[in-house]
N, C-alpha and C positions, 0 to 999 in steps of 0.2 A: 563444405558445409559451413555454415555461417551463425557464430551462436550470438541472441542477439536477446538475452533474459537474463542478462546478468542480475537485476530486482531480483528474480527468485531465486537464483543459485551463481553465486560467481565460479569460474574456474578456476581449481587448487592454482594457487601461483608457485612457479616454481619453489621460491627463498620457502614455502611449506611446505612444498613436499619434500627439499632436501632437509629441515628442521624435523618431519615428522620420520623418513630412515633411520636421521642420525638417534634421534632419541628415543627410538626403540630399544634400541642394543643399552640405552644408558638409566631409561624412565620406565622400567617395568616394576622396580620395589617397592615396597610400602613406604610412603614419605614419611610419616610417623613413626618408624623405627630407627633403632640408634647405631643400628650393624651401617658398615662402610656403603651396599647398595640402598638402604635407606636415607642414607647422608646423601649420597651422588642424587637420588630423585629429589629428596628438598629441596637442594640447591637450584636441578633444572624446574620445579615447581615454583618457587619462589623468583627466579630468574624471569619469569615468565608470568609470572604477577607484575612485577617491577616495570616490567617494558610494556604492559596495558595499560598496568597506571598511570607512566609517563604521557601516553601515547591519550589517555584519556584527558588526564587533569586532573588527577583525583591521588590520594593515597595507597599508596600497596595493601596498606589495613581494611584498606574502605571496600576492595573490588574482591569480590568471592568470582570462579567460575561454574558456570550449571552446566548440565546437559541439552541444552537450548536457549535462543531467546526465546521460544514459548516459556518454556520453563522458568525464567529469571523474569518476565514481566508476571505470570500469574503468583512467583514469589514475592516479587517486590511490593505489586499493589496489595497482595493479602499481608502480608507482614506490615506493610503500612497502615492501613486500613485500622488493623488490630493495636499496633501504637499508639494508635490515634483514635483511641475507642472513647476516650473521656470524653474527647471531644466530640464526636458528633458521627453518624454514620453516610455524609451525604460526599459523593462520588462525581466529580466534574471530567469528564471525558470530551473530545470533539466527535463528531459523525464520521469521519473519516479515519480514523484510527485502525490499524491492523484490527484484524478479528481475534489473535491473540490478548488486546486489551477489551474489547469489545466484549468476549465470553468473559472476563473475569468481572465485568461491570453487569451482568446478566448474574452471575452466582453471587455477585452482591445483594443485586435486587431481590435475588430468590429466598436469603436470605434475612429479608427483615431491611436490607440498607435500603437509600434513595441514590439517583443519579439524574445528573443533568446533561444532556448531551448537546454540545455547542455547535450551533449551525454553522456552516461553512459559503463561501462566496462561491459563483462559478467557475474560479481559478482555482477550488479547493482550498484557497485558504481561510484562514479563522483571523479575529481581530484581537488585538490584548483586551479591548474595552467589553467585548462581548463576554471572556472570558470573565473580567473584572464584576460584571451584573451578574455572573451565575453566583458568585462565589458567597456564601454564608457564615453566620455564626456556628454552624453543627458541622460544615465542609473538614473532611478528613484529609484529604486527597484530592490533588488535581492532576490529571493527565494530559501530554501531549507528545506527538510524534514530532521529531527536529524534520524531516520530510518524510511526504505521500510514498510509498511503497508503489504505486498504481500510475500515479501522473508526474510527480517529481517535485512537486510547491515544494516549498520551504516554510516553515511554518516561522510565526516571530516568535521564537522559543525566548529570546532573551528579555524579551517586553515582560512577558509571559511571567517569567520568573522572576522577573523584580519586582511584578505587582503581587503575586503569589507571596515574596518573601516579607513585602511590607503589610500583607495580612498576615502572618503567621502561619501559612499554610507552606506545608510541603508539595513539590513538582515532582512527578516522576516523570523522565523522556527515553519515550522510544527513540531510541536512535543508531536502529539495526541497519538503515539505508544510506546514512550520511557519515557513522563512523570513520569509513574509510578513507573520506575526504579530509576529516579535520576533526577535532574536538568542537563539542556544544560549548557556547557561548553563555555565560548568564549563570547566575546566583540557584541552578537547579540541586533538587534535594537527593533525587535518586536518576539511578538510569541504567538503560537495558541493552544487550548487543548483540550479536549473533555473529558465528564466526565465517560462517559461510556466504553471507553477504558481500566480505571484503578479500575472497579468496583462500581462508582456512577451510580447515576442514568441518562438516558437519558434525553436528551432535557435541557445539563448544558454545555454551554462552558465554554473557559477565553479565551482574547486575553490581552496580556500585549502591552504595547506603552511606552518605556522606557524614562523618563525626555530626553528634548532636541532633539528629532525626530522631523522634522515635518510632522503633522497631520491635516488632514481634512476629519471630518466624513462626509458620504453621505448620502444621503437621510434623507426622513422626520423621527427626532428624538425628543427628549423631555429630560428634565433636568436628568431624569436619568440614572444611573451608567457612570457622566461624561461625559454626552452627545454623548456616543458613543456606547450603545446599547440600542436602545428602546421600552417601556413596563413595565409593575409590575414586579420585579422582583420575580420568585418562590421561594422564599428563605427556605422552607424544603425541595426541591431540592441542592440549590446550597449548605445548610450546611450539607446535605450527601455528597455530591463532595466531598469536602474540607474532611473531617472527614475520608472519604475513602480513598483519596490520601495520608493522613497523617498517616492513618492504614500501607498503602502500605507501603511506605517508612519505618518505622519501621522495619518489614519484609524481606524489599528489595534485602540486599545485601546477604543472609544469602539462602534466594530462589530463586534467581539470580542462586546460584552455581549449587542448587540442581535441578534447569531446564537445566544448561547450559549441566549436565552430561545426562537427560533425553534425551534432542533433539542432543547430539552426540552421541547417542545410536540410534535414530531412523536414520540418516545419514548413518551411517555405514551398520545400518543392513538391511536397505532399499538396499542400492548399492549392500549387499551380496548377498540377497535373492529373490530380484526382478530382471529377466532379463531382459535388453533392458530398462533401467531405469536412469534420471540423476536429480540427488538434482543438485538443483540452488543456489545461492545466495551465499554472503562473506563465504568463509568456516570458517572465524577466528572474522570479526568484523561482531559482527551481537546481535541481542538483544537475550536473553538467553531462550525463547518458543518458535519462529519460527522455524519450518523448513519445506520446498515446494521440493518438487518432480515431475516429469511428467517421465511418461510409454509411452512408445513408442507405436501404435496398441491400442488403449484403447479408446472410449468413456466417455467422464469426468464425464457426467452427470450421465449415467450408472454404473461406480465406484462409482462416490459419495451415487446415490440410494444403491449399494450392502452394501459401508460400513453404511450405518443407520439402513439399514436392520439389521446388524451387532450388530448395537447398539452404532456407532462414528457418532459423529457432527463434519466433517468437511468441507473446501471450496474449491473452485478451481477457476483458473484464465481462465481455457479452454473455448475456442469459445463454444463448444457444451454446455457449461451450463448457456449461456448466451440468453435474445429472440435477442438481436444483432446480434448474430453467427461470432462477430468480436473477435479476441483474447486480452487479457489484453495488455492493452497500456505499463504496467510494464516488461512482459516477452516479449511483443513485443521486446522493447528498447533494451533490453537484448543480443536479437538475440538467445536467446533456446524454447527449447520445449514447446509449449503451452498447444497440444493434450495429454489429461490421465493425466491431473495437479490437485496435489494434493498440499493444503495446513495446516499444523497442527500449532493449536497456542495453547498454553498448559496453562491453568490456574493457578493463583494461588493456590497450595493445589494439582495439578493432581498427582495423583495416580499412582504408582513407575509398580503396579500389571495392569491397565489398559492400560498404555503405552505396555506391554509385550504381554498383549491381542489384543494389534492391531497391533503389528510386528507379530505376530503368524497367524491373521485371514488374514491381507493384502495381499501375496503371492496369496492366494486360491482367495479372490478377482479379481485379476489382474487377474490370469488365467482363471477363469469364464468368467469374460467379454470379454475376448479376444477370446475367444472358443464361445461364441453367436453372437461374431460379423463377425468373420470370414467371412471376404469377399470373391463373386464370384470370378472368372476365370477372371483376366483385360480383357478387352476390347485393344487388342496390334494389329498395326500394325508394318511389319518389311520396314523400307527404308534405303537401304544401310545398313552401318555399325550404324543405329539409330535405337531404338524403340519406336514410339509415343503409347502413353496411353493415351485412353479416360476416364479421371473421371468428366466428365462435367457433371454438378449436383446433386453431391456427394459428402457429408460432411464430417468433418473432423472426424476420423480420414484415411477414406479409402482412399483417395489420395496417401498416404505414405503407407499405407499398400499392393496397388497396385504397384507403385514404387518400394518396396522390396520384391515384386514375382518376377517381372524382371528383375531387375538388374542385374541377375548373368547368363541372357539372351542371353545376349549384351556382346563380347568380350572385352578385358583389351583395354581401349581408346575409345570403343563404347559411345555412348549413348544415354538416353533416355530422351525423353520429354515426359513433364504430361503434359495435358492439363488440367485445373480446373478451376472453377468461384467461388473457394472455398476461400473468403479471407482469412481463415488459414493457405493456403497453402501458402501462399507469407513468412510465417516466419515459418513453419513445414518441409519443404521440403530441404531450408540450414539447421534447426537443424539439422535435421537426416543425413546429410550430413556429420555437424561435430562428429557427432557421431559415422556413422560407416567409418569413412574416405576416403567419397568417396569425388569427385573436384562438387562443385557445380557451373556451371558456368553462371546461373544468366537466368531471366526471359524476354520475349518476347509478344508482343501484340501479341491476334490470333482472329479467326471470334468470340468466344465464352472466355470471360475469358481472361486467361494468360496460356504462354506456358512455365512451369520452365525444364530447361534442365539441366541434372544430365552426369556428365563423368565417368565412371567405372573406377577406380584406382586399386581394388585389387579383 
């Protein structure tokens, strides 16, 4: 088997799991006590601050750990937020942003604040200067992720933060996905991580809070890690973290190369050998395992089933393998393909011979699913120089599937309207658009749904 989702979960690395034995038997006391196994736990607590900190850029004082990076971003932004209440309540986030920043920008709004959410290019990335025209005299807070969770961009954190720091505002960065590569670059105020990202163990954040921000932690907490995450601290959790991110790092630059050549080998050979297929994301800034895909005609969920079948762990952003049936708010932003999204994120250590094994099986993949899904005969009526299609109540990906029976229907200028209650089709039907070049000229209310209408160009 083949695990290929590292994004969502890396595998414990060894240097933590033998960190997280040893300090069982030595990190079970209260760190706050002055008895000898109180001493022994501070020691590995504090040890274990010190080598994040290093590992981060930041001060041993500055980095608390939580019980998640969910936990450390919905800390960070609300404790900043509330610092920074003189100033104003308004909330700069990108579109692309984990859903962990995403929900606490929602319990902002719920709450009386504003938010501005900054568009994104087709590569997912965002610009400093777009960033710089959100930004206000009431701006409390700005967000950004160092990279996409989803497709791998890299975002200009460091632009970001310089122009953020010559307004006077505070940055907070996600930067749960890229941690493990390296420290964030740039004059940023806060920032967030997750330990399971880079090969620790789950249930370990860090949020750092850099001297001279201000800060106000919320909710009911207690003296400890600085009164701004609290509870016992796990601390044979957090000194595998630590011990695993400093594994990584070690590592890093050296397997950095040797993924960045694997996942340009999968880019290429996907485009070659898969028809009707488009990789997403920065083709150049992007973190060195990712890289996402979406097939044209394909059901995600049904892909993903064949490749496990296979013997590949991987994920996908697509409405179909969601119980939501809504498409990732990531490839949303985007404006590409959702339908038949594939995503691979390549471990530390993946296999030169496994990567070749799933460019080999993937083709035949794609074409199986697409041969059982095979949709009926549309459902088309002809009015005028238009053809309406009924896919009302028809999931993704057969609305576009029916669209590309008929398209070539309908003479040069014709066109057709879908009718669908399919919410994927609101961002499938422009992909496919830009894809095979046809004019997508945008959607309409109907009794049932939406009515997207497609212009024949060629």
């Amino acid at each position: 088997m083949s695990y290929f989702d590292a994004a969502s979960a890396a595998p414990l690395h060894p240097v933590a799991r033998q960190a997280l034995l040893a300090s069982l038997d030595e990190g079970w006391a209260d760190p706050a006590r002055l008895y000898r196994e109180g001493r022994r736990a501070r020691m590995l607590l504090d040890a274990a601050r010190e080598a994040a900190a290093e590992a981060v850029g930041c001060r041993p004082d500055e980095l608390v750990f939580t019980s998640s990076g969910t936990r450390a971003v919905h800390s960070g932004i609300a404790g900043a937020l509330a610092g920074r209440r003189r100033t104003g309540r308004h909330l700069i986030v990108s579109s692309v942003e984990h859903s962990s920043v995403l929900h606490s920008a929602e319990t902002h709004e719920a709450g009386g604040g504003t938010v501005s959410r900054v568009e994104v290019d087709r590569g997912g990335a965002v610009s400093a200067e777009t960033y710089t025209r959100a930004l206000r005299p009431d701006t409390a807070l700005v967000c950004l992720q160092s990279a996409n969770h989803e497709v791998g961009t890299e975002q200009p954190v460091a632009e970001v933060a310089d122009r953020c720091r010559a307004a006077g505002v505070p940055l907070l960065v996600d930067a749960a996905q890229s941690l493990g590569w390296g420290p964030v670059d740039g004059p940023w105020s806060l920032l967030t991580g997750s330990a399971h990202k880079w090969g620790g163990p789950s249930g370990v954040g860090l949020l750092v809070v850099r001297k001279g921000v201000r800060f106000a932690p919320q909710g009911a907490l207690d003296e400890r890690e600085s009164g701004r995450a609290a509870g016992f601290e796990n601390i044979p959790a957090v000194v595998a973290a630590a011990a695993s991110l400093r594994a990584l790092r070690a590592e890093a630059a050296a397997e950095a190369a040797r993924l960045r050549e694997l996942t340009e080998r999968i880019r290429a050979r996907v485009a070659a050998v898969v028809p009707d297929v488009e990789v997403v994301g920065d083709p150049r800034r992007r973190l060195p395992g990712i890289v996402t895909f979406s097939c044209l005609y394909v059901d995600g969920e049904a892909l993903l089933h064949e490749l496990d079948r296979e013997g590949f762990s991987v994920s996908s952003g697509s409405s179909c393998t969601s119980s939501t049936l809504t498409p990732s708010h990531v490839l949303r932003a985007m404006g590409v393909l959702s339908e038949g999204n594939v995503r691979v994120s390549l471990p530390f250590g993946a296999a030169e011979e496994d990567v070749e094994r799933f460019l080999a099986v993937l083709p035949g993949a794609v074409a199986g699913v697409r041969e059982k899904l095979g949709a009926s005969a549309p459902v088309a009526d002809v009015r005028g120089d238009e053809l309406v299609v009924d896919a009302l109540g028809k999931r993704c990906p057969i609305p576009v599937i029916e669209l590309a029976k008929v398209i070539g229907d309908v003479p040069v200028g014709g066109t057709v309207r879908v009718l669908s209650d399919d919410e994927a089709a609101r961002l499938d039907i422009p992909a496919w658009c830009e894809m095979r070049g046809q004019e997508y000229v945008g959607e309409e209310p109907a009794d049932h749904g939406f009515a997207y209408v497609v212009r024949r160009v060629s």
